[in-house]
N, C-alpha and C positions, 0 to 999 in steps of 0.2 A: 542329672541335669540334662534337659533336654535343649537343643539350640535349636536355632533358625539358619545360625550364620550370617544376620542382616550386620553384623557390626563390622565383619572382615570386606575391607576390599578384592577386587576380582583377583588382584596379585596376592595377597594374602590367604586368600579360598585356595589358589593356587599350589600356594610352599604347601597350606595346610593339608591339600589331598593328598598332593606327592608324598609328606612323612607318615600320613596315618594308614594310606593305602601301601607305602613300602613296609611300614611295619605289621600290618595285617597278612603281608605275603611273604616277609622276612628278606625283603630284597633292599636296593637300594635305586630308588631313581635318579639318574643327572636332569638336571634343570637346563632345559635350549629354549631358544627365544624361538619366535613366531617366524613365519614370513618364510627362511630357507628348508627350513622341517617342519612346514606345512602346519601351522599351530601346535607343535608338539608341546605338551608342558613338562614331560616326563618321560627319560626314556630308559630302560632296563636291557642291556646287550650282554650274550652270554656268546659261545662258538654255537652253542645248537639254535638259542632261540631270540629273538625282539620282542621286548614288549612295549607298548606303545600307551600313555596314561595323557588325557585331556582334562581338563577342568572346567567345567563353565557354571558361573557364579549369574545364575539368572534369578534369582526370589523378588527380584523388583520388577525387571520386564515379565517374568511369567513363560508357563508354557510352551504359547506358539510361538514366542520369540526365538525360544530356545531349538524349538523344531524345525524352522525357516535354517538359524545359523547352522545347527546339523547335517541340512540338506547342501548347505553349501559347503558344507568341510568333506564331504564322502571324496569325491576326487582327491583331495589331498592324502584318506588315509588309504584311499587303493595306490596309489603311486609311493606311499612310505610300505607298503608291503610289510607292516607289523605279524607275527605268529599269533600276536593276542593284542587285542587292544580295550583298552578299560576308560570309560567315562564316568568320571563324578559330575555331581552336578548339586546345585543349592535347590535348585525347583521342586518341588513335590513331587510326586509320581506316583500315578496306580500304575496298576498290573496292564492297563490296555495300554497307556502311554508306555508304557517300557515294552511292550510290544510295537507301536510304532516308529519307535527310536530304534529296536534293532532293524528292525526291514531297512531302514531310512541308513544304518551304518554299514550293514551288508555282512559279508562272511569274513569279514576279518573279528567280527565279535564271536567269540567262542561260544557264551554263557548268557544268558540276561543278569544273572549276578554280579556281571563284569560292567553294568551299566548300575551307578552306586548314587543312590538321590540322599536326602537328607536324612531317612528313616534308616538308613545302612550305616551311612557315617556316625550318625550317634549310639548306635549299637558298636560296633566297633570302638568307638572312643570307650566304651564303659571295660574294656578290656586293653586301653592300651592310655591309661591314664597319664601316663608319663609325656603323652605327646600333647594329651589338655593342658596341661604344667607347661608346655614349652611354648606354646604360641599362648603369649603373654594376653594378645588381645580377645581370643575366644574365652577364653578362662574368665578374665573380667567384665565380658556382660554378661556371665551369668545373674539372673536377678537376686541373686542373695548377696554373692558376689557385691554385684554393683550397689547394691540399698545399703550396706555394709558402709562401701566407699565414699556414696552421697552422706549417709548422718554425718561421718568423720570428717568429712571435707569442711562440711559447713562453716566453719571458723577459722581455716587452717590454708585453704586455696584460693587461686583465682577462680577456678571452675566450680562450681558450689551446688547446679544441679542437675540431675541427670540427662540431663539432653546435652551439657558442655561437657560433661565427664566422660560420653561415649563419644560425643566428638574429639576430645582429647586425647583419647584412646585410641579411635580410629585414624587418628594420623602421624599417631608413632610409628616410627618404622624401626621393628625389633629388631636388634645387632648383638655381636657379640659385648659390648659395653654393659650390656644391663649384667650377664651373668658374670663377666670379671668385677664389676662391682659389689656384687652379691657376694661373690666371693670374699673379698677381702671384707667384705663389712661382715659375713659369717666368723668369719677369723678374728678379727680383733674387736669385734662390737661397735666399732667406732669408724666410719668412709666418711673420710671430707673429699667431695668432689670437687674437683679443679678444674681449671681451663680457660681459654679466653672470654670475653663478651659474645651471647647469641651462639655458642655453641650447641647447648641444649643441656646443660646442668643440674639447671632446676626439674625440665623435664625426665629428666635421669629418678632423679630422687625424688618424684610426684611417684612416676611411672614402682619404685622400689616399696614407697608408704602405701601406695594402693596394691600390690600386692600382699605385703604384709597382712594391709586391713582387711583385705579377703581370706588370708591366713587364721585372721581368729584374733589379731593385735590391736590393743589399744594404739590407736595413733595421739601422737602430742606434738604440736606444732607451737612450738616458743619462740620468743620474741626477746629475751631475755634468759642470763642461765638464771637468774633467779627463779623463774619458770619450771624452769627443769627441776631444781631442785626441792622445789614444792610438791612435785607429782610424782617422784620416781616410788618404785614402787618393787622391790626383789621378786614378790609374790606373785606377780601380772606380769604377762605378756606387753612386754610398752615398746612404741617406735616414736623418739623424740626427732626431730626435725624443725633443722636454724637455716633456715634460708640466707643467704648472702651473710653469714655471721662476723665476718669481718668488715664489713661495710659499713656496717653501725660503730665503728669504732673510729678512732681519731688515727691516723697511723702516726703516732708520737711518739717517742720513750714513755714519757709520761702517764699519757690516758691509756696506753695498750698497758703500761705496767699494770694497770688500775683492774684489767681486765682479764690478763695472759691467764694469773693465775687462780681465778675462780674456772675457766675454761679448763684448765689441767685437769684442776678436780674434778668436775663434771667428769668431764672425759674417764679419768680413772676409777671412778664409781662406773659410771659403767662397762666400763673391763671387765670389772669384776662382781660386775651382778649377774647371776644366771639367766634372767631373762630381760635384760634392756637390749635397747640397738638406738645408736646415733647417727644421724647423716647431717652433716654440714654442708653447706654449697660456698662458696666462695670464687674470687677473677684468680688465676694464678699468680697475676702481681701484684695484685697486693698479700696474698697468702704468703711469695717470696720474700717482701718489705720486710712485712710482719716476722718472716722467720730472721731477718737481718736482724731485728730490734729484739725482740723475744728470745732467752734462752728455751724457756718452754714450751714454745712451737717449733722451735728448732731439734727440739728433743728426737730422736731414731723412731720411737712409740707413733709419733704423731706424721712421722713419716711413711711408715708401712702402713697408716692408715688413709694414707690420702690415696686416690686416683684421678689422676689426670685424664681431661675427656678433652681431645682436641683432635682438629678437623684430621690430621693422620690416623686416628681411632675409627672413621669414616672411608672405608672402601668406593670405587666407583661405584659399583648397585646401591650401596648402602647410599649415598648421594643421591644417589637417581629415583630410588625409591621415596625418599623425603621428601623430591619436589612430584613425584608423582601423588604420593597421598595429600600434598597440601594441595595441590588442583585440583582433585576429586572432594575434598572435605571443604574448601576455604570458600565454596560458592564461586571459584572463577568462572567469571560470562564465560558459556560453548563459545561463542564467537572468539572470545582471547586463546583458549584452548587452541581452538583451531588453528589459528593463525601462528601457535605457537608449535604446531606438530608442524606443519605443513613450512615453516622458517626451514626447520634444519637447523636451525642451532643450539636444540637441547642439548648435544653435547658439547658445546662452548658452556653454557649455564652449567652443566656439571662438572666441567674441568677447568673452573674460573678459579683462578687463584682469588679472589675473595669470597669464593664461595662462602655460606652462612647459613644455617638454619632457619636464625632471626631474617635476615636479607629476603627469603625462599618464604616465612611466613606473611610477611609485610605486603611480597611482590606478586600475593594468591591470594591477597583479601580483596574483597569483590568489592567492600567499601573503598580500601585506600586505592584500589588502580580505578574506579569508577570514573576520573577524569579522561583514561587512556582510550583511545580509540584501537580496537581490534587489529585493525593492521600496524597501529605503533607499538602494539604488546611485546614484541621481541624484543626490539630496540630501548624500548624501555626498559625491558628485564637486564640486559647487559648493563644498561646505565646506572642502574642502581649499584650495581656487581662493580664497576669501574669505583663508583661515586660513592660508597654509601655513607661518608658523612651528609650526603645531600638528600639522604630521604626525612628527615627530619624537618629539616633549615626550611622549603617550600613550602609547605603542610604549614609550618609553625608562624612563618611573615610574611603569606601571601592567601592562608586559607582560613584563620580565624582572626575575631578581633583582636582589642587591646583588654576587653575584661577577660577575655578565653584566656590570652597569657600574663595575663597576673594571677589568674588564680592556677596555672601551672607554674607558678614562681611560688608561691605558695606551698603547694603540696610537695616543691623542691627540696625544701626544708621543712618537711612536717614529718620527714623519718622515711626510713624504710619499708614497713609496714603500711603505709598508708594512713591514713586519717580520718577522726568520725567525722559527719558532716559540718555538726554542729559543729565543733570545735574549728574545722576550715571556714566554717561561715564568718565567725567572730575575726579570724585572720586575715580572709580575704577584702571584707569590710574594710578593715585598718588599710592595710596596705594599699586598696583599688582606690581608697578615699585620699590617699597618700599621695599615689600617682597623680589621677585624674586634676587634681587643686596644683602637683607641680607642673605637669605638663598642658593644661590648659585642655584635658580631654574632655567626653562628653559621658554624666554618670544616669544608671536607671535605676528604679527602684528593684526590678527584677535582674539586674546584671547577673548574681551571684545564680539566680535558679535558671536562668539563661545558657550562660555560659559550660555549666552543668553537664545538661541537655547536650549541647553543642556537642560538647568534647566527650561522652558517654561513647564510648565502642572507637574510636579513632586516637584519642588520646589517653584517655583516662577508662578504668574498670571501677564497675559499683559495683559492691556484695552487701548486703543489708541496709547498712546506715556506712559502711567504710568506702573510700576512695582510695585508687591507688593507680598509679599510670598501669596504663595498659600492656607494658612493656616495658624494661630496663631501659631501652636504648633511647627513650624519649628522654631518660634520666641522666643518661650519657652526652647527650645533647646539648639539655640545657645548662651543664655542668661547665660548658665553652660560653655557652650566649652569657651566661650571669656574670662572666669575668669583665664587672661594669661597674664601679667604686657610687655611681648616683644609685644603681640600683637594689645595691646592697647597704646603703643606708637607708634607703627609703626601708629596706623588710628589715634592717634595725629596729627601726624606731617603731614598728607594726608588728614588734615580736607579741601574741598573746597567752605565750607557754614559757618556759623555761629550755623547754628543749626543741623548741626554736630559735632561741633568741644562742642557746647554744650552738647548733647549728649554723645559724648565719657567721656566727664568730669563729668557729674552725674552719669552714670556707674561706673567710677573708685572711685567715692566719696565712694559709698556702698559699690563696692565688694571691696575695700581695704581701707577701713577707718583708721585705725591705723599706718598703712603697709608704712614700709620706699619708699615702688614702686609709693606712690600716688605721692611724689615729683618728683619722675626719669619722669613719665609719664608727668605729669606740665609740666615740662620743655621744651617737646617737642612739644608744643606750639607756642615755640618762632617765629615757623617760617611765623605760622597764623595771626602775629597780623596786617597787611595789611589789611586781607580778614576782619576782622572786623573792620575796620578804613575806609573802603571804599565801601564794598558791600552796597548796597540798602536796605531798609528794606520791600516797597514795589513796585509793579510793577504794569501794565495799561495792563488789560485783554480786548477783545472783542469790543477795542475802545472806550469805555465809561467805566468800570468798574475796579475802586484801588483795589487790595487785598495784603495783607499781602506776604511777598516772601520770608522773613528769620524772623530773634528775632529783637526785637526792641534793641534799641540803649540804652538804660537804662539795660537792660540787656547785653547788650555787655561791657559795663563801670563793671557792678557787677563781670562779668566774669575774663575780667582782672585783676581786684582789687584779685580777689581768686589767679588766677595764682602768681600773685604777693606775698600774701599773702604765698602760699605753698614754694615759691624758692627763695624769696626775688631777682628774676630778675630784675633789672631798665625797662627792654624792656617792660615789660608788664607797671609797671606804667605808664612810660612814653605815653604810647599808650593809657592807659586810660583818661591821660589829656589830651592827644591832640583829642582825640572824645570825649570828654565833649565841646571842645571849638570846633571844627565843626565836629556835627554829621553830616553824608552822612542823604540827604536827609532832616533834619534838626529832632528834639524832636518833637514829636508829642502827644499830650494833653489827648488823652481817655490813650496812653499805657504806658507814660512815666513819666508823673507829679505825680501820687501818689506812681510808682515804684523808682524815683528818692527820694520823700520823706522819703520813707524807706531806701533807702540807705546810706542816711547821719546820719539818727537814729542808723544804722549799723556803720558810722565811727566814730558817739562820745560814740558810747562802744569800748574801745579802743584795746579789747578783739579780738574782731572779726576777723579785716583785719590785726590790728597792726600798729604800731608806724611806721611814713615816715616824714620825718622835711617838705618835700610839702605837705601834708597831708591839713594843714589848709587853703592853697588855693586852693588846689582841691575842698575841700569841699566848699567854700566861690561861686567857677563857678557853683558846681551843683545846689547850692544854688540860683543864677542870674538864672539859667535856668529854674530853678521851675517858679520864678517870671518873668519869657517872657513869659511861659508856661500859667501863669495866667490871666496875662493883656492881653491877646488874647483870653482870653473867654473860658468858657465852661458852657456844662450844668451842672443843679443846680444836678441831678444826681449824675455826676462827681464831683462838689465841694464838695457834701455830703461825698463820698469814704474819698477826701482828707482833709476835716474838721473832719471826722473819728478819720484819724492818729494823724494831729493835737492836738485834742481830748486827745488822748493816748500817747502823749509823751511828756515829759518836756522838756523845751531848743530850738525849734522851735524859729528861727531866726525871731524878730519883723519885719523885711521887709516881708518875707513870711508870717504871720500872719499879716498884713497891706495888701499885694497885695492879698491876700485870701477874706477880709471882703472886695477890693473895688471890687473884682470879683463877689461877693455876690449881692452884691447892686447892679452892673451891668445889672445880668442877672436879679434879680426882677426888675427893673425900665424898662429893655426892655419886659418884658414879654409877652406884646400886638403883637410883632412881631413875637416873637418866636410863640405864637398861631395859629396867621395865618395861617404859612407855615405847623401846624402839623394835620390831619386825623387821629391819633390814639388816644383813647379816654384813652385807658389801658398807655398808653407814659406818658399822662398828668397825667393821675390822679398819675404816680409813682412821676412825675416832680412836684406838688402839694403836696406829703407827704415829696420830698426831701429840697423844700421851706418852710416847716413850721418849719422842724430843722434846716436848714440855718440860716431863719432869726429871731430865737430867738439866737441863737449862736452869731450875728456878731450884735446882736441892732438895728435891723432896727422896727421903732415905729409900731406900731400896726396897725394904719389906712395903713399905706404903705402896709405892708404885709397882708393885709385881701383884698385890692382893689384888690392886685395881684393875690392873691388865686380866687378873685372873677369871674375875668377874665380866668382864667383858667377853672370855674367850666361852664361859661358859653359858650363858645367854646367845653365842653364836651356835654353838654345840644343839640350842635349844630349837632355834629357829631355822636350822638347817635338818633338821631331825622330822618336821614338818614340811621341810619346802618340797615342791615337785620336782622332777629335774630339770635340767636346763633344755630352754624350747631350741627349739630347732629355727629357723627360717626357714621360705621358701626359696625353692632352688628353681633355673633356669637353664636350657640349654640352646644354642645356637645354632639359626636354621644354615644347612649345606650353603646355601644361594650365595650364603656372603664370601664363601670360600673361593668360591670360581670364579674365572673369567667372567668380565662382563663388557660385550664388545659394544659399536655403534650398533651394530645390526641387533643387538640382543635389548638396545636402548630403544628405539626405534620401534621394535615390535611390544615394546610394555608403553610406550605413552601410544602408539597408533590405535590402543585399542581407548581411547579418552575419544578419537573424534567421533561428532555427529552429523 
């Protein structure tokens, strides 16, 4: 692979010559900033001899730029009195230009070989491959590399085509965090990255998938473990990746129980698959909550796989270098630049106690500072740093209308993932029609493709047909502004999903727990209980592939029963009996038999939902439905989950404990079939530890359940006989820079070279 080196910044050209040229000579160079040693970027000191390494990254100015800043560095390198001194450079070069550049450098160049253009560097890379591997950002533009990254991406990121993805690249600034990461996700198959909000997370685990994906990996970007567990795959190279996976969840006892424990298994499947890899993103606290509530993310396993990425993970260079590549890549006006080298208080912005990544991206977009005038760019940068709940709050109630934020009230509760449009059209309608009629506003026919528009690139990101804020912290935001009892009735009663209407209701559960508003809101409900008595729960993508398209019908039933519960409404009961006796679509056995299980454990605590004289029939139908639920089969997996609860709770109706144990015995007595059809060896062997507590639990004799185990073990025997070995990941090492000192002077001489 040949480079240009158009995608590294001049600091980044910089680390890169220092490592490729120290390792070409077998030396080591130290890294000093500009200005006191005279542009040195590189220096090699022994008792005999100096050597003296410059870098200059010109492939955009071109030759005679290059030749001019030359002529004016000669003084500096006669006064550094180097034995040898060595110039890389990004610009081309013939034979006559490296003739003119030695005259121009004088006798401190020993060689013309010691003056290294682009055509030297990539020869030497092809011999010192280990240092392509290490500067993460040369490696991924390469174009196979990057075409790799862009197909994968397409469904999976914000950044979706090559021009955002080499912008995205180009303004990481590689740290030690990427390779202790790597680490430990080599190790256990499984990093949940942690940390606060705006740390850089996500970008963590973008930055890890995209090398992967250049590695030769299938990337999988889920939304769900149901997801996951559709595609995995022993035989492939796979990298799954959940972005804020806890986010999406309710932190309850309840709905996390609902949750904890599909996540274990995922997670333990891939342990022990030879070629998966997991990365999870999540806020440290709620990852804490969750372990307070969770005995299974409390587990030691799920602990050695997390790493924590927060602002102590960030050295001063590594700081300095972040807000240096976001004002080179973010389009900040020269004019703001300017005003911001020449302030002098770059090193307040980098030794700010709120320093932020998020803060530092926001504070270098040439859109969001476009109001700021050049000399107020400093001042403003601090303020934000001081303030930054208040970058949000302005922008949001003094810079767009009333349709702009309703329809980010909207996408508030339309999930984590974002929203098709369609789908937010239909919600934004209700709800903009909702407001506008209470509050006496003014409506258009094009609000919604207005509004759109509007908030495209400042608030919100489009990737195809999906929307999705442009950034968590807008989500952070408005998660304060919505703490409003009118306004979370109004998106009540404008729910046009299921898992919105969800949504709006475990928000109001938290922010008004006690609060007489949680009933008023309840109630405006009433008018959704159609949309959950009939909407689908899944849908037929691509012509061959089911996915998940709202909340399952066992959670639509729990839902109503609450609403009920808060307002004592017949409408909601009502609706809940009648989708127990036909759900849309019908109950379905991975998401609904052990959720339904708990829910009747929830009706004979009488605490819960509360006394209803139908109450005992209700419960009797969810009851039948457990048991259709069972005599239709499932894996030993899955009867494990629900032999679990069983397990753990008294009073379990003898029909359901009878159609449990003939379910058991079922799937042990077919097992030779079920082998057949399965290729993953990590599947079985879970399916084989789920069989040995089954069938001690439900009596099935001993010779039955060892034949079956036996068969299992042999079908692994079979499929590991074929498998390849376990893949490798790609590894990372971290540049010197981050090690050493990094003074003002040493600050000072990497942004003086941004002014114009």
């Amino acid at each position: 692979m040949t480079y240009d080196f158009r995608t590294l910044l001049p600091a980044d050209f910089e680390d890169f010559s220092r490592d490729l040229i120290g390792k070409s000579l077998g030396i080591r160079f130290e890294a000093f900033a500009k200005g006191p040693d005279g542009g040195v970027d590189g220096r090699h000191a022994t008792s005999e001899a100096k050597t003296i390494l410059q870098a200059k990254h010109y492939i955009n100015s071109g030759y005679s730029a290059l030749k001019s800043k030359m002529k004016k560095e000669r003084a500096s390198i006669d006064a550094l009195e180097p034995d040898r001194y060595i110039l890389a450079t990004s610009c081309p070069l013939t034979p006559n230009r490296k003739d003119e550049l030695a005259e121009i450098i004088g006798p401190r160049l020993l060689s013309l070989s010691d003056i290294v253009g682009p055509d030297e560097l990539n020869a030497s890379l092809k011999d010192h491959g280990e240092v392509e591997r290490a500067h993460l950002k040369l490696w991924l533009s390469s174009s196979h590399v990057l075409d790799s990254v862009v197909n994968a991406s397409s469904h999976a990121f914000s950044a979706t085509t090559e021009v955002e993805i080499e912008a995205k690249v180009r303004v990481y600034a590689q740290n030690p965090s990427l390779a202790d990461a790597q680490s430990t996700l080599e190790k256990n198959h499984v990093l949940i990255v942690s940390g606060p909000p705006g740390v850089g997370k996500t970008t963590l685990a973008e930055m890890l998938a995209y090398a992967h994906i250049g590695d030769g990996w299938e990337f999988i970007a889920i939304r769900s473990l149901e997801d996951g567990f559709a595609r995995i795959k022993d035989s492939q190279k796979q990298i799954f990746f959940f972005d804020d996976f806890l986010g999406t969840i309710a932190l309850d006892r309840q709905s996390l129980a609902a949750n904890d424990s599909a996540l274990a298994k995922f997670m333990n499947r891939v342990r022990k698959s030879p070629n998966a890899r997991f990365v999870l993103t999540t806020r440290a606290y709620i990852l804490n909550e969750a372990r307070s509530i969770s005995d299974r993310l409390a587990d030691d396993r799920v602990e050695i796989s997390t790493y924590v990425l927060d602002l102590e993970s960030y050295t001063r260079a590594i700081r300095a270098r972040i807000l240096y590549n976001h004002l080179l890549v973010g389009n900040t006006p020269q004019t703001h630049i300017n005003a911001l080298v020449d302030s002098g208080q770059i090193p307040q912005i980098v030794d700010h106690k709120n320093y932020n990544p998020r803060i530092v991206e926001w504070m270098t977009d040439a859109i969001q500072i476009g109001s700021f005038e050049g000399a107020d760019y400093p001042k403003a940068f601090l303020h934000a740093l001081a303030n930054p709940q208040k970058i949000w709050e302005v922008a949001f109630k003094s810079h767009i209308n009333d349709a702009c934020r309703h329809l980010l009230i909207v996408l508030f509760f339309s999930g984590s993932f974002g929203e098709e449009i369609a789908e937010l059209r239909k919600t934004f309608d209700a709800l903009h029609g909702t407001l506008c009629s209470k509050l006496g506003l003014p409506r258009g026919l094009q609000d919604f493709e207005d509004s759109l528009r509007t908030l495209e690139g400042s608030f919100v990101d489009i990737q195809d047909t999906t929307v999705n804020f442009i950034n968590p912290s807008v989500r952070d935001f408005l998660a304060n502004f919505l703490i409003d009892a009118g306004l979370l009735a109004a998106a009540a009663s404008s729910s046009q999903s299921v898992s919105f209407a969800s949504a709006v209701w475990e928000f109001t559960k938290k922010k008004f727990l006690l609060s007489p508003a949680k009933e008023i809101i309840a109630r405006e409900f009433h008018g959704v209980t159609e949309v959950l008595k009939s909407r689908p729960y899944q849908r037929l993508v691509d012509g061959n592939r089911i996915v998940f398209a709202d909340s399952s019908n066992s959670a639509r039933v729990e839902l109503l029963l609450e609403w009920w519960s808060e307002t004592s409404n017949e409408t909601f009961f009502k609706a809940a009996a009648d989708l127990v006796r036909d759900p849309p679509q019908g109950f379905d056995a991975w998401r609904d038999t052990n959720a339904l299980l708990e829910l009747v454990v929830k009706i004979d605590d009488g605490d819960y939902f509360g006394a209803h004289s139908d109450m005992p029939e209700l419960k009797a139908q969810i009851e039948g439905a457990i048991v259709t639920l069972l005599e239709q089969g499932m894996w030993a997996e899955d009867l494990k989950t629900v032999s679990d609860t069983v397990e753990e709770t008294q009073g379990v109706s003898l029909e359901i404990q009878s159609a449990l144990k003939a379910a058991i015995v079922t799937e042990i007595d077919n097992v030779d079939n079920y082998c057949r059809d399965q290729d993953s060896s990590s599947h079985l062997s879970d399916q084989a530890e789920a069989m040995k507590v089954l069938g001690q639990r439900a009596g099935i004799p001993d010779w039955s359940l060892s034949s079956a185990l036996d068969m299992i073990q042999e079908r692994i025997a079979e499929i590991e006989e074929h498998e390849t070995t376990s893949s490798t990941s790609p590894s990372f090492s971290s540049s010197s820079l981050y090690n050493e000192e990094f003074s003002d002077e040493a600050m000072d001489a990497l942004f003086s070279g941004l002014k114009q």
